[in-house]
C-alpha positions as CSV (number, residue, x, y, z in Angstrom):
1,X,0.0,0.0,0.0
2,X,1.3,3.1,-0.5
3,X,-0.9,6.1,0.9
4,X,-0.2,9.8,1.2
5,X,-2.5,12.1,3.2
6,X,-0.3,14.6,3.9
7,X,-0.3,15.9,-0.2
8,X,-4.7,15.9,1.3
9,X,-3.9,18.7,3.4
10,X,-4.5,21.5,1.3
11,X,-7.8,20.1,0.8
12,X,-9.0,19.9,4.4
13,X,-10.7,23.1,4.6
14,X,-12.9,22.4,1.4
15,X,-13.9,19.0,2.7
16,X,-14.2,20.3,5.9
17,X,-16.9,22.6,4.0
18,X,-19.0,20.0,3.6
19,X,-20.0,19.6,7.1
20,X,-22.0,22.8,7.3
21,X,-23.8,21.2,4.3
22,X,-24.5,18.1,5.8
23,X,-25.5,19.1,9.0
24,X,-28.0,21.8,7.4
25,X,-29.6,18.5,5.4
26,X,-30.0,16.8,7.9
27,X,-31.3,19.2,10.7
28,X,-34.1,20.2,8.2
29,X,-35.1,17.1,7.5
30,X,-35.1,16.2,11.4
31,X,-37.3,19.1,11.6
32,X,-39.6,17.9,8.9
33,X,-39.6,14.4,10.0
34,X,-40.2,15.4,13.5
35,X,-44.0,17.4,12.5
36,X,-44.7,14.7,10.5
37,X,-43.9,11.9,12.6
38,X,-46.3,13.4,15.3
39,X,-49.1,13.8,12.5
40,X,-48.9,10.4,11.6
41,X,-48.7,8.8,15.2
42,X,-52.0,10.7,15.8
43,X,-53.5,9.3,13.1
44,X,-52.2,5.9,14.0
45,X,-53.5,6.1,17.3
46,X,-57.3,7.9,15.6
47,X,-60.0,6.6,16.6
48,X,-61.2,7.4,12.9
49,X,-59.1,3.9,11.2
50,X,-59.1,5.5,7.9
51,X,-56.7,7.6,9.0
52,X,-54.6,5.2,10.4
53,X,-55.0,3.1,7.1
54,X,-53.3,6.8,5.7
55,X,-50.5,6.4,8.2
56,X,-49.8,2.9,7.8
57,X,-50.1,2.7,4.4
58,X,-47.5,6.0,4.1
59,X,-44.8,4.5,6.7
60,X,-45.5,1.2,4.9
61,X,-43.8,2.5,1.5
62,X,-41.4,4.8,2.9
63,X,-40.0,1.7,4.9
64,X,-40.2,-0.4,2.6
65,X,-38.3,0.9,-0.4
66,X,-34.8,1.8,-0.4
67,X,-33.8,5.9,0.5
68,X,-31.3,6.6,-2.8
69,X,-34.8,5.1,-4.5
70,X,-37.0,8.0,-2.7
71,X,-34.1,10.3,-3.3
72,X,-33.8,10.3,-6.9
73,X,-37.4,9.5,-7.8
74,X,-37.9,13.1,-5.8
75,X,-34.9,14.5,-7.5
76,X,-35.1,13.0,-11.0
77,X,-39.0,12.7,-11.3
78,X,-39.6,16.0,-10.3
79,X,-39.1,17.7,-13.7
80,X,-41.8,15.1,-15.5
81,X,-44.3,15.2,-12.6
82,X,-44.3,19.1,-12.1
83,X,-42.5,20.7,-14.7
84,X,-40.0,21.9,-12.6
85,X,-36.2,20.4,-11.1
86,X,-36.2,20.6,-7.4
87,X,-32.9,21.7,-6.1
88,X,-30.6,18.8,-5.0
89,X,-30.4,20.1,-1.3
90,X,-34.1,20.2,-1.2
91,X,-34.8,16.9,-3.0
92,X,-32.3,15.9,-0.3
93,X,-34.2,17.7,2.7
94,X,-37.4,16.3,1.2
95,X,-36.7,12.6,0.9
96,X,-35.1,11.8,4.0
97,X,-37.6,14.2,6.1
98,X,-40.8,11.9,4.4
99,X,-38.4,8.7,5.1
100,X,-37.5,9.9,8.9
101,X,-41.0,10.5,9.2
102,X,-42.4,7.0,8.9
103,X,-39.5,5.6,11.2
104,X,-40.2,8.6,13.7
105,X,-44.2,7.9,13.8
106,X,-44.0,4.5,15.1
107,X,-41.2,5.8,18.0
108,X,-43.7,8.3,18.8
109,X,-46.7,6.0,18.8
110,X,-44.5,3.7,20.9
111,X,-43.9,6.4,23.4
112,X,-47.4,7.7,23.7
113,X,-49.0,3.9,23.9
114,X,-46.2,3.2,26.6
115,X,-47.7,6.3,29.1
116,X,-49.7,5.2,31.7
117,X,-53.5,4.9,31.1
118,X,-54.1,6.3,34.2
119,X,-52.7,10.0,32.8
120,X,-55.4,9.8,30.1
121,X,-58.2,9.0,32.4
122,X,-57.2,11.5,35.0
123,X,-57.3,14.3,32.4
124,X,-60.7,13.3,31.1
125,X,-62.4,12.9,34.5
126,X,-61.1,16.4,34.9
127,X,-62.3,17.6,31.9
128,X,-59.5,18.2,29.8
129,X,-60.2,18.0,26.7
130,X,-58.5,15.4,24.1
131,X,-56.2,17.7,22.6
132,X,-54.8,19.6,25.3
133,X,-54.6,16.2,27.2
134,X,-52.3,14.9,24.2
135,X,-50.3,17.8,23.7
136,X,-49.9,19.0,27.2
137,X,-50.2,16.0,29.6
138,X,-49.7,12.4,27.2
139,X,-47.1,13.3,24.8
140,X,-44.2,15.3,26.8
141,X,-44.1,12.2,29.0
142,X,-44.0,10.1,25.7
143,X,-41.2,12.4,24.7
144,X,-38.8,11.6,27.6
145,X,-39.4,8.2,26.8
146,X,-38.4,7.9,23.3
147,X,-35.8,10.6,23.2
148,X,-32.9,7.9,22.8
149,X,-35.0,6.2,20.0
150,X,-35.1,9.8,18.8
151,X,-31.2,10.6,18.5
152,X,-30.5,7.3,17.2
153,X,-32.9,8.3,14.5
154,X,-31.4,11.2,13.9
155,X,-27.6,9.7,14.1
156,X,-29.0,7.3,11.3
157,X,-29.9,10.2,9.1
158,X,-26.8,11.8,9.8
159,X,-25.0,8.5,8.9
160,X,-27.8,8.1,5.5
161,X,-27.2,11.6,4.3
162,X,-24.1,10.7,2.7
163,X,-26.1,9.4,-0.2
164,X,-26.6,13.0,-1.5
165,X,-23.6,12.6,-3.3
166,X,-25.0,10.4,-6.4
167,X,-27.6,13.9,-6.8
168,X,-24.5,16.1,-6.7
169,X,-24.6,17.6,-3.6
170,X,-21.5,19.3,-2.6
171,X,-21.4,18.0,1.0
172,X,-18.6,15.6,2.9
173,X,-18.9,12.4,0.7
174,X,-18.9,14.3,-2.6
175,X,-16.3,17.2,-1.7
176,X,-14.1,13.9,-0.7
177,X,-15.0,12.2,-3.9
178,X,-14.2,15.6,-6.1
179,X,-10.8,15.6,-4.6
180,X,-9.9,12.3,-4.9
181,X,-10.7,13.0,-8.5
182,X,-8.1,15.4,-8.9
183,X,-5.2,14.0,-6.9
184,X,-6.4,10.6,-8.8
185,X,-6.6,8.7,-5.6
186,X,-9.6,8.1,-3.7
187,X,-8.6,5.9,-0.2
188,X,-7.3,8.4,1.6
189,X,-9.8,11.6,0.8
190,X,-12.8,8.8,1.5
191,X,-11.0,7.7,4.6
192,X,-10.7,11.1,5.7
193,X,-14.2,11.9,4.9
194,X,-15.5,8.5,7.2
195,X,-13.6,10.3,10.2
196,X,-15.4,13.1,9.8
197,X,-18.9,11.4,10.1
198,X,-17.5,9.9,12.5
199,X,-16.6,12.3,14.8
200,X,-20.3,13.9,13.9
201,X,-22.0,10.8,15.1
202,X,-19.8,10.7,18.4
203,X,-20.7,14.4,19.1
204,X,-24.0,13.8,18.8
205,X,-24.1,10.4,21.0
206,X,-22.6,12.4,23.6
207,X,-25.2,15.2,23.7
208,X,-27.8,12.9,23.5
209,X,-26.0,11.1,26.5
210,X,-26.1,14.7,28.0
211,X,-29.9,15.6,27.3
212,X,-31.1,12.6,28.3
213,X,-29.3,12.2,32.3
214,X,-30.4,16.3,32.7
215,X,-34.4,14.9,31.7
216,X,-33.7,12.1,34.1
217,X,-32.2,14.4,36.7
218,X,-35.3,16.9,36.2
219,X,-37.8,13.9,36.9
C-alpha cells in the first residue's frame, strides 16, 4: 500500500466545507420528519381507522423501499411530474424528512401507547379535553421516553445523508470524492471523509448522552 494524506492537506478546509452542508440537510429534514412523525402517530392512534389506514399505508412505503430510490425519484421525477427540477439540497431535505418521518411515527406512537392509562383517564375525569390532554399531559411524558429512539434516528440520518452525493450535492462524501478525482486517488480523501462522520456521530451520541441524564435528573 502506499498512501499519502499529507499531499490531502491543502484540501481539508474544502472537505471540511462540507459539514455545514451536511449538518443543514440533515437538521431540516429532522425538523420535517419530526412534524410529521407526530401527525402520523396521531392518526395511527385515531379513533377514525381510515386515517390510520393513511398512516400505515405511508410508513409502509417509505419503509419499505430503499432511500437513494426515494431520493432520486424526488430528484429525478420531479421535472416530468411538475414541470420543474427541485434543487438537490431540497430533494435531499425532502426525501429523507418523508423517510425519517415513517420511522419517527411509530417511535412516537410507541412512546405515547407506553404512558400510563391512568394519565389519560385523570385528564378526562377532569375535563380536559383530548387535545390539550395529548399535547400537554400524554405526549411530553411520551417524549422523555423515546428521546434515545429519537437521536438514534437522527444519528441514522446523519449517517444516511451521505447518499446525496449520487444527486450532486457538494457536501462531505462528494467534496471527498471531487478531490480524490483530482489528486487521482480516492482511499485516503474517503477515509478522511468516514472520520469526519465519524466524529459527527460521536458528538451527537454524547449530547444525546447529556440531554437525556439532565431529563432524568429533572424527573
Amino acid at each position: 500500500m502506499n498512501l499519502d494524506f499529507q499531499q490531502f492537506i491543502p484540501s481539508l478546509p474544502y472537505i471540511l466545507k462540507g459539514i455545514g452542508v451536511t449538518l443543514q440537510i440533515v437538521s431540516l429534514a429532522g425538523i420535517l420528519g419530526f412534524v410529521l412523525g407526530i401527525v402520523l402517530s396521531f392518526f395511527k392512534i385515531s379513533r377514525f381507522k381510515f386515517l390510520g389506514w393513511i398512516a400505515d399505508a405511508y410508513t409502509s412505503v417509505f419503509r419499505g423501499t430503499p432511500l437513494v430510490l426515494q431520493l432520486m425519484l424526488i430528484y429525478y421525477g420531479s421535472p416530468q411530474l411538475i414541470g420543474y427540477k427541485i434543487d438537490p439540497s431540497t430533494a435531499a431535505v425532502l426525501s429523507f424528512g418523508l423517510n425519517s418521518a415513517a420511522y419517527i411515527s411509530e417511535i412516537i406512537r410507541a412512546g405515547i401507547l407506553a404512558v400510563d392509562k391512568g394519565q389519560s383517564e385523570a385528564a378526562m375525569a377532569l375535563g380536559v379535553p383530548y387535545r390539550p390532554a395529548m399535547m400537554d399531559i400524554i405526549l411530553p411524558q411520551a417524549m422523555k421516553n423515546i428521546l434515545p429512539a429519537l437521536m438514534n434516528e437522527f444519528i441514522t440520518l446523519t449517517k444516511e445523508s451521505a447518499i446525496v452525493t449520487v444527486i450532486g450535492v457538494t457536501d462531505v462524501m462528494r467534496r471527498a470524492y471531487i478531490v480524490g478525482g483530482e489528486k487521482f486517488s480516492y482511499f485516503e480523501p474517503i477515509l478522511i471523509a468516514g472520520l469526519i462522520y465519524y466524529i459527527m456521530v460521536m458528538i451527537l451520541t454524547l449530547l444525546g448522552k447529556g440531554i437525556e441524564r439532565r431529563m432524568r435528573r429533572s424527573d
